[in-house]
C-alpha positions in Angstrom: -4.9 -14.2 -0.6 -5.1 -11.9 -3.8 -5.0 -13.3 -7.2 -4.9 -11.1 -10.3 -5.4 -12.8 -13.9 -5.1 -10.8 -17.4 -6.2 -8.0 -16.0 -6.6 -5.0 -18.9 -7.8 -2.0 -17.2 -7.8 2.0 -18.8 -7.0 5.1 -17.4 -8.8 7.5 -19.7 -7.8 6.6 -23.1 -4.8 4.9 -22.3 -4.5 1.3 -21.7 -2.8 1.6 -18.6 -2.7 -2.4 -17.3 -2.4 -4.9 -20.8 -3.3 -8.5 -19.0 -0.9 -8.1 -15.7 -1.2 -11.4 -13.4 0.2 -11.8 -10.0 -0.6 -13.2 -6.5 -0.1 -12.0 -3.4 -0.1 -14.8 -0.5 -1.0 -14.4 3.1 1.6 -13.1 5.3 3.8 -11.5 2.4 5.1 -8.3 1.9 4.7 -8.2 -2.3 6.7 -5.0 -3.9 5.3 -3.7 -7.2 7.9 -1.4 -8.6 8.7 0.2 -11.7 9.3 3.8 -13.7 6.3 6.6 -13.1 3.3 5.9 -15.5 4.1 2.0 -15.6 0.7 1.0 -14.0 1.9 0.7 -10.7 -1.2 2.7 -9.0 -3.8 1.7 -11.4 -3.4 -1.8 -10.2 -3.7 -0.6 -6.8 -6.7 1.9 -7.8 -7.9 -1.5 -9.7 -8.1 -3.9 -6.6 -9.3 -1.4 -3.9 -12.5 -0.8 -6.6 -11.5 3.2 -7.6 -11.3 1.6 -11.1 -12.9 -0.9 -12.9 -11.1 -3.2 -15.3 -11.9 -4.2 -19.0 -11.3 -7.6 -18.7 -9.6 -9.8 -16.2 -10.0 -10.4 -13.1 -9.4 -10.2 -9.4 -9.5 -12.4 -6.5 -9.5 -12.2 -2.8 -9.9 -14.9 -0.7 -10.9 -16.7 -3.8 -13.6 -14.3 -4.3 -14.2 -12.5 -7.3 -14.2 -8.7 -5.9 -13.5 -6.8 -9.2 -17.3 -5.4 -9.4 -17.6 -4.5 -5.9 -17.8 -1.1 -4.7 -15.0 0.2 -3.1 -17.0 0.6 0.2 -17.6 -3.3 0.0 -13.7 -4.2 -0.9 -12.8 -2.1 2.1 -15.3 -4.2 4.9 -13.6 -7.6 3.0 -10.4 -6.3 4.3 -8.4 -4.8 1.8 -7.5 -1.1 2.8 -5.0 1.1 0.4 -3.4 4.1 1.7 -3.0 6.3 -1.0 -0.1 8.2 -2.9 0.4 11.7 -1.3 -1.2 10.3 1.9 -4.3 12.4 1.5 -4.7 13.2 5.0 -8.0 15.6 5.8 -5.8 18.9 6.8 -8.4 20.4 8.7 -9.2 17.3 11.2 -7.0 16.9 13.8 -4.8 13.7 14.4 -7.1 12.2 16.2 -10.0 12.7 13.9 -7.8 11.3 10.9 -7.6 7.9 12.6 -11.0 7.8 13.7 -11.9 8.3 9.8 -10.3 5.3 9.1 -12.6 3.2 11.2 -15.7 4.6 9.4 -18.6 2.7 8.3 -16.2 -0.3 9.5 -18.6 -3.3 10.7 -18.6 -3.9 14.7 -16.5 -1.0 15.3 -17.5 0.4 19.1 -16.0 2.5 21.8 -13.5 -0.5 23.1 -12.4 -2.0 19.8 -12.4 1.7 18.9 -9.9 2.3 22.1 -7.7 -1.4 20.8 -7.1 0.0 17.8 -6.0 3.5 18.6 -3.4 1.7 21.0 -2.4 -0.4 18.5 -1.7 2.6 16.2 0.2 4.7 19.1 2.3 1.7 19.6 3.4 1.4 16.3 3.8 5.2 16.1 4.5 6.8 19.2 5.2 9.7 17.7 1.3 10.4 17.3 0.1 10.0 20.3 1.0 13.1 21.5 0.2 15.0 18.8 -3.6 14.0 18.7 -5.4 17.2 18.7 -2.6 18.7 16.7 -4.4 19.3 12.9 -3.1 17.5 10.6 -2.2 19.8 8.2 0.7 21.1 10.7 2.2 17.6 11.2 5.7 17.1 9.1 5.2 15.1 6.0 7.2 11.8 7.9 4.1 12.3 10.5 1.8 12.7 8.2 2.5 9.6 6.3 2.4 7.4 9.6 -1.1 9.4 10.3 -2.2 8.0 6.7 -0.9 4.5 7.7 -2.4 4.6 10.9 -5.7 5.9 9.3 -5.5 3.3 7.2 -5.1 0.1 10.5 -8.1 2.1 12.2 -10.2 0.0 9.4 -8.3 -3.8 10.4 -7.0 -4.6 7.2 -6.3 -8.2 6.0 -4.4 -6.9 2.9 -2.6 -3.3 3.1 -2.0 -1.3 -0.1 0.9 1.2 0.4 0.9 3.7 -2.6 4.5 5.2 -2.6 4.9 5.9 1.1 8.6 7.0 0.6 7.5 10.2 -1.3 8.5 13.1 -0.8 10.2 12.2 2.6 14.0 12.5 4.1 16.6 9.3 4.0 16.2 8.9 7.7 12.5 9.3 7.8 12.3 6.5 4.4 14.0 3.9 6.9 11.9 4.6 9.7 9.0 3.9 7.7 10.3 0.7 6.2 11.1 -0.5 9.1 7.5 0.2 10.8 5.8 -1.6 7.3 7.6 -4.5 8.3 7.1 -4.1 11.6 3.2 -4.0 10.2 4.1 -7.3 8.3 5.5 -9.0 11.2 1.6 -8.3 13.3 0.0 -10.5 10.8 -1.0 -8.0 8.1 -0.1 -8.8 4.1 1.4 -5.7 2.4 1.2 -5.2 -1.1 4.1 -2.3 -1.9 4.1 0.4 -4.7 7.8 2.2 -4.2 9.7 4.3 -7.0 12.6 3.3 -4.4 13.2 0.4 -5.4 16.1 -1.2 -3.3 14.1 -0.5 0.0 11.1 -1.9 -1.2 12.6 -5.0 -2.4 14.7 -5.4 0.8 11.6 -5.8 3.2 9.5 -8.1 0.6 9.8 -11.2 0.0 8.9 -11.4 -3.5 8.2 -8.6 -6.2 7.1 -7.7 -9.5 8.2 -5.3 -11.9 5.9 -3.2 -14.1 7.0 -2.0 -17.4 4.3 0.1 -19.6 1.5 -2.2 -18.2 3.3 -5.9 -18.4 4.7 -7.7 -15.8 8.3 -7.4 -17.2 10.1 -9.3 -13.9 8.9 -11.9 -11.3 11.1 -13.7 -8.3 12.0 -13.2 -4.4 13.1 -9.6 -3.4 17.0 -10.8 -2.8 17.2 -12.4 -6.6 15.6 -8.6 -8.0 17.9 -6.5 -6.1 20.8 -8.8 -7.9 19.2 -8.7 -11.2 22.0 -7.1 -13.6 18.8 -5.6 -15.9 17.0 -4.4 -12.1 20.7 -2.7 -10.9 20.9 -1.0 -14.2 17.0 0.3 -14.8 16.1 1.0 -10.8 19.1 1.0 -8.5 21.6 3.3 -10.6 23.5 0.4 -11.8 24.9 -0.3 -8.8 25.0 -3.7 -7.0 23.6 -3.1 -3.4 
């Protein structure tokens, strides 16, 4: 579904991504982890079309999409929900999700009505807090508002930037467990986490970045038994 080759892409001065490539096929949830300022969102900001690489390129659906506007990349399907959610404080609940569905092609009053039901199911928790602002929901809502926001728009592939952040133990699992749940109703996930082990746990295969380079490939178990992953992103200790 996504295909990335040699991509080289800057953020400012710095050469943030030197030549990463990696594939994401349909039906996967792909993790991307790796130490703050390792590249992990500019590869994100880099597919969705925020930035625009040096060289390389990028692929969806055997498309070349890396010179589309980010307007265009989101009707293709791919949809990233960003780090710090980035929730509209000031709109209510209801409002947020409806934002996500936006300049989306064929998007009426009753597909309008299937997705909002499709998020509530999946978050039940928001439903009845819909004319609630946003801005007074707890962060744990307010990063299922920012996933919802992002379904409202039918996403093929889902980028998750760091949804664990900032957010309680118990809260971290029920969001995992919902992104698989996501998984599991045909959407492909590709996963930026700083947690590591509950990341790697619901993917089935992952990457790690280090300073820009694709420093570790393989399936999600063999990572989270990696002796060099246990010691540089789960505390050195075996899971």
């Amino acid at each position: 579904m996504l295909k990335i080759e040699a991509l080289v892409t800057n953020y400012g001065k710095i050469q943030a991504l030197k030549g990463i490539t990696m594939e994401v096929s349909q039906g996967e949830i792909v993790a991307l982890i790796g130490a703050n300022g390792a590249g992990k969102s500019t590869t994100l900001k880099t597919i969705s079309g925020l930035l625009k690489p040096v060289s390389g390129s990028v692929f969806f659906s055997g498309k070349t999409i890396h010179a589309l506007p980010p307007e265009v990349i989101v009707n293709r399907g791919i949809v990233q929900v960003p780090e710090g959610r980035k929730i509209f404080p000031n709109l209510s609940l209801l409002e947020n999700l409806e934002v996500g569905a936006y300049g989306r092609k064929g998007h009426g009053k009753e597909t309008r009505k299937e997705d909002l039901d499709r998020v509530f199911r999946l978050f039940p928790n928001l439903r009845e807090r819909q004319g609630q602002l946003g801005g007074s929901l707890s962060g744990g809502e307010q990063q299922m508002l920012a996933i919802g926001r992002g379904l409202m728009a039918r996403p093929k592939l889902l980028l998750l930037d760091e949804p664990s952040l900032g957010l309680a133990p118990v809260i971290i699992e029920e969001i995992f467990q919902l992104i698989a749940d996501i998984n599991q109703e045909g959407v492909t996930i590709l996963l930026v986490e700083q947690d590591a082990q509950a990341a790697l746990e619901i993917s089935r295969r992952g990457y790690v970045l280090e300073t820009g380079t694709i420093a570790f490939s393989d399936f999600g178990h063999n990572l989270l038994y990696n002796e060099k992953i246990i010691d540089a992103y789960l505390g050195g200790k075996r899971v």
